[in-house]
N, CA, C and O atoms as a DFTB+ gen file, in Angstrom:
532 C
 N C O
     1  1     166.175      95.081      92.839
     2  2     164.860      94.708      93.289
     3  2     164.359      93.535      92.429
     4  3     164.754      93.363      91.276
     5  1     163.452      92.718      93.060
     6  2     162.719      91.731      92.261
     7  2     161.014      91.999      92.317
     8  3     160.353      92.767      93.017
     9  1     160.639      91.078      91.328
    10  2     159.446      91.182      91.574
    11  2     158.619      89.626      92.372
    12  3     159.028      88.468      92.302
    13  1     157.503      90.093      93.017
    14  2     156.821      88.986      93.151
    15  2     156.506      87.874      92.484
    16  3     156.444      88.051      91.268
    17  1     156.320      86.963      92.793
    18  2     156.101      85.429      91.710
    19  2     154.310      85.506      92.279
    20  3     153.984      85.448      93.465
    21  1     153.560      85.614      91.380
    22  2     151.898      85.626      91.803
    23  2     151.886      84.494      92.968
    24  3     151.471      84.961      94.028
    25  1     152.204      83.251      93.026
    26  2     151.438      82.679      94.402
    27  2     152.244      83.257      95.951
    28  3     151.531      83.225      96.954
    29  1     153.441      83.676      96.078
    30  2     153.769      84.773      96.791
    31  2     153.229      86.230      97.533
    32  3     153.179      86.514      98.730
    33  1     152.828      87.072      96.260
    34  2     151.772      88.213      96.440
    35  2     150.600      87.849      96.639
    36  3     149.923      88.706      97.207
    37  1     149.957      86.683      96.336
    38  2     148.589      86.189      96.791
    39  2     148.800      86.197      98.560
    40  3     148.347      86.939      99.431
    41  1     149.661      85.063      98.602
    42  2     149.464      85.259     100.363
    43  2     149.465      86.482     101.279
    44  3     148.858      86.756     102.315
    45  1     150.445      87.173     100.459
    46  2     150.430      88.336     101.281
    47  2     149.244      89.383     101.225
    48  3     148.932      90.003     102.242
    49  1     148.718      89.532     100.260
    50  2     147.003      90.014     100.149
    51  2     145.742      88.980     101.042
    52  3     144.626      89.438     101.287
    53  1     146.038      87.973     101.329
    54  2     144.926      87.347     101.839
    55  2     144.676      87.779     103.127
    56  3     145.661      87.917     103.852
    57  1     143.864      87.960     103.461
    58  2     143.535      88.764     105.023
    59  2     144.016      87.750     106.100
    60  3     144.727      88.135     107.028
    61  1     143.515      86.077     105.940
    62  2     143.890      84.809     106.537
    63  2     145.045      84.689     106.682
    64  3     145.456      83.914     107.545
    65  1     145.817      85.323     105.984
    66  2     146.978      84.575     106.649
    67  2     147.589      85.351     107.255
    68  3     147.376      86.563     107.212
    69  1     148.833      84.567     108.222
    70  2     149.085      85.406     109.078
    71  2     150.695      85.675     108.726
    72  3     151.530      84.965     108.167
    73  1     150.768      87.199     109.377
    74  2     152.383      88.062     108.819
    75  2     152.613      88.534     110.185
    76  3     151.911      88.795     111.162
    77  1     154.420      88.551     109.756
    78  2     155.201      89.098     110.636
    79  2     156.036      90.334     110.112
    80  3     156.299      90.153     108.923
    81  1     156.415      91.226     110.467
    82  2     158.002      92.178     110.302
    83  2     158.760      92.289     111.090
    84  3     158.522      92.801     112.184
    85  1     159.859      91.840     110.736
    86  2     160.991      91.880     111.671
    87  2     162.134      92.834     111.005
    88  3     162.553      92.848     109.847
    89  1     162.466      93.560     112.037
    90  2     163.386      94.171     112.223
    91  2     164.737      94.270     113.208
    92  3     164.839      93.496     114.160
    93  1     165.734      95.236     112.931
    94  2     166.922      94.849     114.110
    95  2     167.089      96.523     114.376
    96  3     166.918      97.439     113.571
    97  1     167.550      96.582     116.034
    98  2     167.672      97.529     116.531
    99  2     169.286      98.149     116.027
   100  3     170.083      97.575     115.284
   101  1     169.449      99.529     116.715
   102  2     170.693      99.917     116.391
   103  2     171.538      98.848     117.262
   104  3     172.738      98.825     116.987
   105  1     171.106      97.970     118.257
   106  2     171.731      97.632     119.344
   107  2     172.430      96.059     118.385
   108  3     173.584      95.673     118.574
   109  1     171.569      95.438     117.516
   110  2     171.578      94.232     116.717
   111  2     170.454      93.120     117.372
   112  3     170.293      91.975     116.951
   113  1     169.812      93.671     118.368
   114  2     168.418      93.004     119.003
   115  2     167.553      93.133     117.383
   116  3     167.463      93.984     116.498
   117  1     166.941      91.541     117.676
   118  2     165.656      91.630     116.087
   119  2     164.467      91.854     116.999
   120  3     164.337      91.467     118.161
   121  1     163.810      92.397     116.419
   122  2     162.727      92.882     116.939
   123  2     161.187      92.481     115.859
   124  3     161.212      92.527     114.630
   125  1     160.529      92.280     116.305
   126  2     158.994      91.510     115.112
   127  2     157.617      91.796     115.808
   128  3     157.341      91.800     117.007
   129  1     157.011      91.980     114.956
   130  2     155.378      92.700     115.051
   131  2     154.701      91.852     114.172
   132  3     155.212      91.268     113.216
   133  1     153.422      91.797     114.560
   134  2     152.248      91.022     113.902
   135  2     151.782      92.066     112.624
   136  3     151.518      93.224     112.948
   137  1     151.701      91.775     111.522
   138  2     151.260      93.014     110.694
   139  2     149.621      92.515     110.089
   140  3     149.296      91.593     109.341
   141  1     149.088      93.214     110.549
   142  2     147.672      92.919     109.601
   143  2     147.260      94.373     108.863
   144  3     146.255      95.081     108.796
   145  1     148.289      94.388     108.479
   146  2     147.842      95.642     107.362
   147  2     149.108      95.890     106.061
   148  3     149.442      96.931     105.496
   149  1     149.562      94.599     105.907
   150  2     150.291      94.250     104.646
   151  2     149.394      94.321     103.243
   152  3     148.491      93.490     103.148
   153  1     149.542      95.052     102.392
   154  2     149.667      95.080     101.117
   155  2     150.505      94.988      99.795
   156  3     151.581      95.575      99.916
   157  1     150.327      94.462      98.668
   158  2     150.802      94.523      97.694
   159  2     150.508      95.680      96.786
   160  3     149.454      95.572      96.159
   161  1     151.237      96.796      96.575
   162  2     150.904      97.744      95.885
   163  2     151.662      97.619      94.222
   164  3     151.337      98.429      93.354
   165  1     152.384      96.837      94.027
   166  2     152.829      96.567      92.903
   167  2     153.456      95.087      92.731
   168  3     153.037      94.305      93.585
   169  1     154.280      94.594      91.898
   170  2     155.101      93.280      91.645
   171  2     156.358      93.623      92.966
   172  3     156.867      92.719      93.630
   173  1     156.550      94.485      93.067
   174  2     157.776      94.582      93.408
   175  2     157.873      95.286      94.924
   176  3     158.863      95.101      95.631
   177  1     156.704      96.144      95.365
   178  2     156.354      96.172      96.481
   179  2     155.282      96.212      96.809
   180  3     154.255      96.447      96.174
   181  1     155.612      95.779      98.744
   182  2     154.687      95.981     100.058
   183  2     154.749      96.755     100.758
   184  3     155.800      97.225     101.195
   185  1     153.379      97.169     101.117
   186  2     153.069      98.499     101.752
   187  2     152.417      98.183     102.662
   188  3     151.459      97.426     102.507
   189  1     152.893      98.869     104.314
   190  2     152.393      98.466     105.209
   191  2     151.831      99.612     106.227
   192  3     152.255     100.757     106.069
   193  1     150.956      99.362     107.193
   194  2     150.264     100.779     107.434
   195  2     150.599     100.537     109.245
   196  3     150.398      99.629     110.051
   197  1     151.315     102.144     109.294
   198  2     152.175     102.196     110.333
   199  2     151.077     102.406     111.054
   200  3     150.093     103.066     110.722
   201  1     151.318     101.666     112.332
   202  2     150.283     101.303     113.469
   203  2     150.808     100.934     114.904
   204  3     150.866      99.759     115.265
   205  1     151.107     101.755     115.537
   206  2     151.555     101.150     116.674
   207  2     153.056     100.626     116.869
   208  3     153.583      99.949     117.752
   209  1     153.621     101.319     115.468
   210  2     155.040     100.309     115.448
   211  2     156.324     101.390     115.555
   212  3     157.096     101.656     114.634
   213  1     156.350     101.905     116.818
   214  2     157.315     102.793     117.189
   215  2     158.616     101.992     117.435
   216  3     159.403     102.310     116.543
   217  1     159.128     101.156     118.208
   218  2     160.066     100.393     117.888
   219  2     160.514     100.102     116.459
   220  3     161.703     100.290     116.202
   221  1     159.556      99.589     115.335
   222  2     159.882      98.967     114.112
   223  2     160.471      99.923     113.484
   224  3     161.499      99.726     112.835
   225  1     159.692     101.513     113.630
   226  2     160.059     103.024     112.947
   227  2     161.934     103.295     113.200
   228  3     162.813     103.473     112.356
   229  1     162.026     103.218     114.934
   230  2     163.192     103.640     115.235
   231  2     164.200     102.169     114.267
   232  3     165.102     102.354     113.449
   233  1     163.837     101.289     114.571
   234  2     164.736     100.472     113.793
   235  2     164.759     100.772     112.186
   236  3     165.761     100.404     111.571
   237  1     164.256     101.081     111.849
   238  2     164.218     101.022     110.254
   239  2     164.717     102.581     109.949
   240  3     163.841     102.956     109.169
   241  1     165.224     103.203     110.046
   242  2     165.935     104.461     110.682
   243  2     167.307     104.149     110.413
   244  3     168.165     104.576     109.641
   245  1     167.234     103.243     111.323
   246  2     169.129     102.838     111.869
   247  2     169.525     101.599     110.655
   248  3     170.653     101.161     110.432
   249  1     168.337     101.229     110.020
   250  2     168.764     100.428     108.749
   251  2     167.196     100.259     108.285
   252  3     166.197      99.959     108.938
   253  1     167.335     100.494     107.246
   254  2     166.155     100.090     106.386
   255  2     165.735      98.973     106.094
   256  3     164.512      98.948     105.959
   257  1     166.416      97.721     105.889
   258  2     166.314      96.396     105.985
   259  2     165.189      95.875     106.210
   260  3     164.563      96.732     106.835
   261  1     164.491      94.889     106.061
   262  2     163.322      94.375     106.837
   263  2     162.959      92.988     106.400
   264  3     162.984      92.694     105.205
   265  1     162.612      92.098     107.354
   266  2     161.975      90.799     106.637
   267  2     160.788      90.597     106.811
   268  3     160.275      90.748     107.920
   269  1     160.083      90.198     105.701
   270  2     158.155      89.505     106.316
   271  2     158.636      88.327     106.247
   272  3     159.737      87.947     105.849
   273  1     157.478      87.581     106.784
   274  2     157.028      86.116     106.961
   275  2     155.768      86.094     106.990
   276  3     155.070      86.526     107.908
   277  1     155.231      85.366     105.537
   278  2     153.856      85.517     105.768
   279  2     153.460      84.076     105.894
   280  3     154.442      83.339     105.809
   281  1     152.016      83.280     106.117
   282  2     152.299      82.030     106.096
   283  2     150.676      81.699     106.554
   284  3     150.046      82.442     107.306
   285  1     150.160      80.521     105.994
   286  2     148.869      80.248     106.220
   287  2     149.182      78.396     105.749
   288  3     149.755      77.758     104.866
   289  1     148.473      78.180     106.849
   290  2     149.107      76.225     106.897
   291  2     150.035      76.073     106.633
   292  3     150.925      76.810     107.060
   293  1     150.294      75.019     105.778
   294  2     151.740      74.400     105.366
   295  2     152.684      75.536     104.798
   296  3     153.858      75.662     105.145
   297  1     152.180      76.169     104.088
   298  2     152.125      77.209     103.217
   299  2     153.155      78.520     103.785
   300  3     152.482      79.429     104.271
   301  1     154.532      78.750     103.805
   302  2     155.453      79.943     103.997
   303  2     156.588      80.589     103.293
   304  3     157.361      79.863     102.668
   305  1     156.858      82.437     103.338
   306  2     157.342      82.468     102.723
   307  2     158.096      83.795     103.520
   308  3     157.466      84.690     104.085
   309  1     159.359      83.723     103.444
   310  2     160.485      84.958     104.144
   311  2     160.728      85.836     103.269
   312  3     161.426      85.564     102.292
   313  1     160.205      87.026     103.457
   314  2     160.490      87.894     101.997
   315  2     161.556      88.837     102.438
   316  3     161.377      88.796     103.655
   317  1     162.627      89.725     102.232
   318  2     163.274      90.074     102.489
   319  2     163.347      91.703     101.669
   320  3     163.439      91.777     100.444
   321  1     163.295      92.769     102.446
   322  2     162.806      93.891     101.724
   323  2     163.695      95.026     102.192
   324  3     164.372      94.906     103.213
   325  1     163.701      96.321     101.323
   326  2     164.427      97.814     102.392
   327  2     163.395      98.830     101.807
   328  3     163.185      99.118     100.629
   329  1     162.741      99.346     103.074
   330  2     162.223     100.409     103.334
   331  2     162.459     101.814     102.088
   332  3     163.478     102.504     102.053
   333  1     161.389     101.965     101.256
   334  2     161.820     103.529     100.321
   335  2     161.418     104.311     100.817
   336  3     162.218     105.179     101.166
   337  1     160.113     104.486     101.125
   338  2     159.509     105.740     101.746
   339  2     158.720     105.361     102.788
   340  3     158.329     104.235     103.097
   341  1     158.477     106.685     103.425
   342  2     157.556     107.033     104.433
   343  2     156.028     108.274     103.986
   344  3     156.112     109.486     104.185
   345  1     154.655     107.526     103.332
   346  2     154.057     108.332     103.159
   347  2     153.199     108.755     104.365
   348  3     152.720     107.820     105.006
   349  1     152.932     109.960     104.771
   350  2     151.857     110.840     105.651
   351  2     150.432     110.977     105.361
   352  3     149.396     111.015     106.026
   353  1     150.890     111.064     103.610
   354  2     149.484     111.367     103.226
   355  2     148.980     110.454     101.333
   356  3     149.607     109.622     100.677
   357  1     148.348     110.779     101.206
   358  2     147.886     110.284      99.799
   359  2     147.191     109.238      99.547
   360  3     146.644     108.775     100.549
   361  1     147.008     108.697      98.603
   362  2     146.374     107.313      97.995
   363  2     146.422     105.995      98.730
   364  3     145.437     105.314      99.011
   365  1     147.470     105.761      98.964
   366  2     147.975     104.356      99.371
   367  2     147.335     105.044     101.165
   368  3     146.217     104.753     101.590
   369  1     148.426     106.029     102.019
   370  2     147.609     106.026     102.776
   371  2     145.974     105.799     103.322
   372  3     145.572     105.193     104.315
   373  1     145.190     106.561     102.222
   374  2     143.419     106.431     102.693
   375  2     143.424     105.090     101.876
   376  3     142.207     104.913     101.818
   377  1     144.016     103.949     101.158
   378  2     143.559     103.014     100.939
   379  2     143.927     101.892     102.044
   380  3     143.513     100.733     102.050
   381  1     144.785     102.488     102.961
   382  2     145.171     101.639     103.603
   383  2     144.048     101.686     104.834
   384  3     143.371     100.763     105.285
   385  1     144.092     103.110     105.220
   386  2     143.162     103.133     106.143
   387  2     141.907     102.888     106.223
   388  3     141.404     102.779     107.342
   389  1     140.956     102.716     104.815
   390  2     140.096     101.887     104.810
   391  2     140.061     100.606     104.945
   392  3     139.019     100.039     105.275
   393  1     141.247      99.927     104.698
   394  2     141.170      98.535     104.983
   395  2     141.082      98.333     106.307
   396  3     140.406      97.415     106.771
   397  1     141.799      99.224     107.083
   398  2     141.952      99.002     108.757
   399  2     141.006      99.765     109.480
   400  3     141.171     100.226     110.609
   401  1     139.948      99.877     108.721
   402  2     138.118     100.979     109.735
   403  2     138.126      99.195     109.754
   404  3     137.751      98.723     110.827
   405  1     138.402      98.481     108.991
   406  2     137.264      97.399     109.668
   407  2     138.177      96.394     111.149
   408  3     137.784      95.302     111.562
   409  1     138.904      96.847     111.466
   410  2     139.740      96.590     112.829
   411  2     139.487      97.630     113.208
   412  3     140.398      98.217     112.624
   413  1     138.793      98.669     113.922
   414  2     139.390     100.024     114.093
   415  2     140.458     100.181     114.798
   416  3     140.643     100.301     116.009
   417  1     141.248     100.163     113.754
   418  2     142.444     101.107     113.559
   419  2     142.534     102.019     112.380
   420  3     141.790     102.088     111.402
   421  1     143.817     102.840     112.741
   422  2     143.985     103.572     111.826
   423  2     145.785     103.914     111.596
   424  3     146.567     104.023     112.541
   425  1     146.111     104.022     110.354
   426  2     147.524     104.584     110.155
   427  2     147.739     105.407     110.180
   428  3     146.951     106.215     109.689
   429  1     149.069     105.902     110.815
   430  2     149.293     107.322     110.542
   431  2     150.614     107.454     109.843
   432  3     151.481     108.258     110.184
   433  1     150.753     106.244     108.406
   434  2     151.533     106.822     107.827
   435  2     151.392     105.426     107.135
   436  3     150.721     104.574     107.717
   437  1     152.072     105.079     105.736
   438  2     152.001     104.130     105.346
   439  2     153.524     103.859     104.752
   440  3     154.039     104.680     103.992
   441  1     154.080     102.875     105.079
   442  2     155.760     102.105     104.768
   443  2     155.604     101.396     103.376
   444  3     154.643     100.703     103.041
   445  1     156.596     101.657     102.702
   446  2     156.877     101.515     101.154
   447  2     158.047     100.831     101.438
   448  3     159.017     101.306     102.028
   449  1     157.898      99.317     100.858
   450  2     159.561      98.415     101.242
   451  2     159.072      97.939      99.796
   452  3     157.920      97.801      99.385
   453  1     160.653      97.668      98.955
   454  2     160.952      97.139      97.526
   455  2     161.400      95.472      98.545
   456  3     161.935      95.292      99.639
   457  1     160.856      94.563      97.507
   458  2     161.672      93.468      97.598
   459  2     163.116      93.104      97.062
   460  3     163.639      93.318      95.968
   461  1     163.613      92.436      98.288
   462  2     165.313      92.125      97.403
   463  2     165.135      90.893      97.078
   464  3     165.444      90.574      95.930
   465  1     164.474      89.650      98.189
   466  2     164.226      88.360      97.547
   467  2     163.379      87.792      98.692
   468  3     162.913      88.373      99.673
   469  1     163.305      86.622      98.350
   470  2     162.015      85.568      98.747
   471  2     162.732      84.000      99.052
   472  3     163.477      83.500      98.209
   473  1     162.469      83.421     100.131
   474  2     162.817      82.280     100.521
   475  2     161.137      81.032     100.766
   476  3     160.025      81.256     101.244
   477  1     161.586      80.150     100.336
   478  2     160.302      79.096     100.743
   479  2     160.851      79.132     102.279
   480  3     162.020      79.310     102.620
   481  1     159.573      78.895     103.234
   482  2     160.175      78.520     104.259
   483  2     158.928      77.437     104.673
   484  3     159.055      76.914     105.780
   485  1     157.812      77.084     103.924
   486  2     157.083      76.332     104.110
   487  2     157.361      74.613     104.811
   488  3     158.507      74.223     104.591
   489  1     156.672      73.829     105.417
   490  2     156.923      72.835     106.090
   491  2     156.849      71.606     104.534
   492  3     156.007      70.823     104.095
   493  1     158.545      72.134     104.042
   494  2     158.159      70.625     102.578
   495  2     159.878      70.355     103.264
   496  3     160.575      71.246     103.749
   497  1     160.261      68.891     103.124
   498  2     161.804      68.741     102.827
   499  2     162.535      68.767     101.974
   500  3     163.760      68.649     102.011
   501  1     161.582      68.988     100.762
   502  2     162.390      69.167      99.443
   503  2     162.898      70.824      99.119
   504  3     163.932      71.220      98.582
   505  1     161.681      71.625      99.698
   506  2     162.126      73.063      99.142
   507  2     162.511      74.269     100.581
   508  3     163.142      75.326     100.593
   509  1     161.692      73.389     101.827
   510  2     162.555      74.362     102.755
   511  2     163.586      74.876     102.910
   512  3     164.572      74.139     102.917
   513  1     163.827      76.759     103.150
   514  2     165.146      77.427     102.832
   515  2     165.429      77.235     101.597
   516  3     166.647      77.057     101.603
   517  1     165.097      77.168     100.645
   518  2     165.605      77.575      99.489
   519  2     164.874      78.846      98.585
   520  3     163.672      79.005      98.373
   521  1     165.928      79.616      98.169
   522  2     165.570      81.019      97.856
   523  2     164.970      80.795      96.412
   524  3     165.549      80.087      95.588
   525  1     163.825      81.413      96.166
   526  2     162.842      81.132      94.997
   527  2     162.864      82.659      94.396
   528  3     162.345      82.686      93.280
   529  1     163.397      84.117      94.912
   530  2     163.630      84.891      94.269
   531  2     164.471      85.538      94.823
   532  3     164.941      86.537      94.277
């Protein structure tokens, strides 16, 4: 596992910007969801609050794997993660779900992914695709 580089975990905490998760089926179809309920719960992981993402569940099942893409203007980054847990209940859950009363929504479970690494994928020609962790 790695940890976050702070201007990395910033984006992904900013409400503005916008995230993806992608995943792959048992079939090898990738499959991707809009996530607005990404968090940083430590250096090293993101926690995301399961919502509607029955496809993403069955895929992450058949491999734990997962990539974000988070990204606001010029500004992107491919993080590359595997799934540890599945919480139902606790801390992170009701912190998550307060963040999402103000969308009403709600989770009914919250996803624990460790990072393996991090790619720039921002619009530069000097550093696009190149892996920064």
């Amino acid at each position: 596992m790695v940890k976050l580089i702070p201007k990395i975990a910033d984006m992904v905490k900013r409400p503005e910007t916008s995230k993806v998760l992608a995943t792959v089926s048992p079939e090898g179809d990738p499959h991707a969801v809009v996530c607005g309920s990404l968090l940083v719960s430590d250096d090293e992981t993101i926690i995301v609050g399961e919502v509607y993402m029955y496809a993403t569940c069955r895929n992450l099942v058949h491999s734990p794997k997962a990539e974000f893409l988070v990204w606001y203007g010029r500004e992107a980054y491919s993080i590359q993660a595997v799934l540890t847990s599945r919480m139902t209940s606790g801390p992170a859950l009701e912190r998550m779900n307060h963040n999402l009363e103000k969308m009403k929504m709600k989770a009914v479970a919250v996803l624990e992914f460790k990072v393996l690494s991090a790619y720039d994928e921002g619009i530069s020609s000097d550093t696009a695709g190149t892996q920064i962790l």
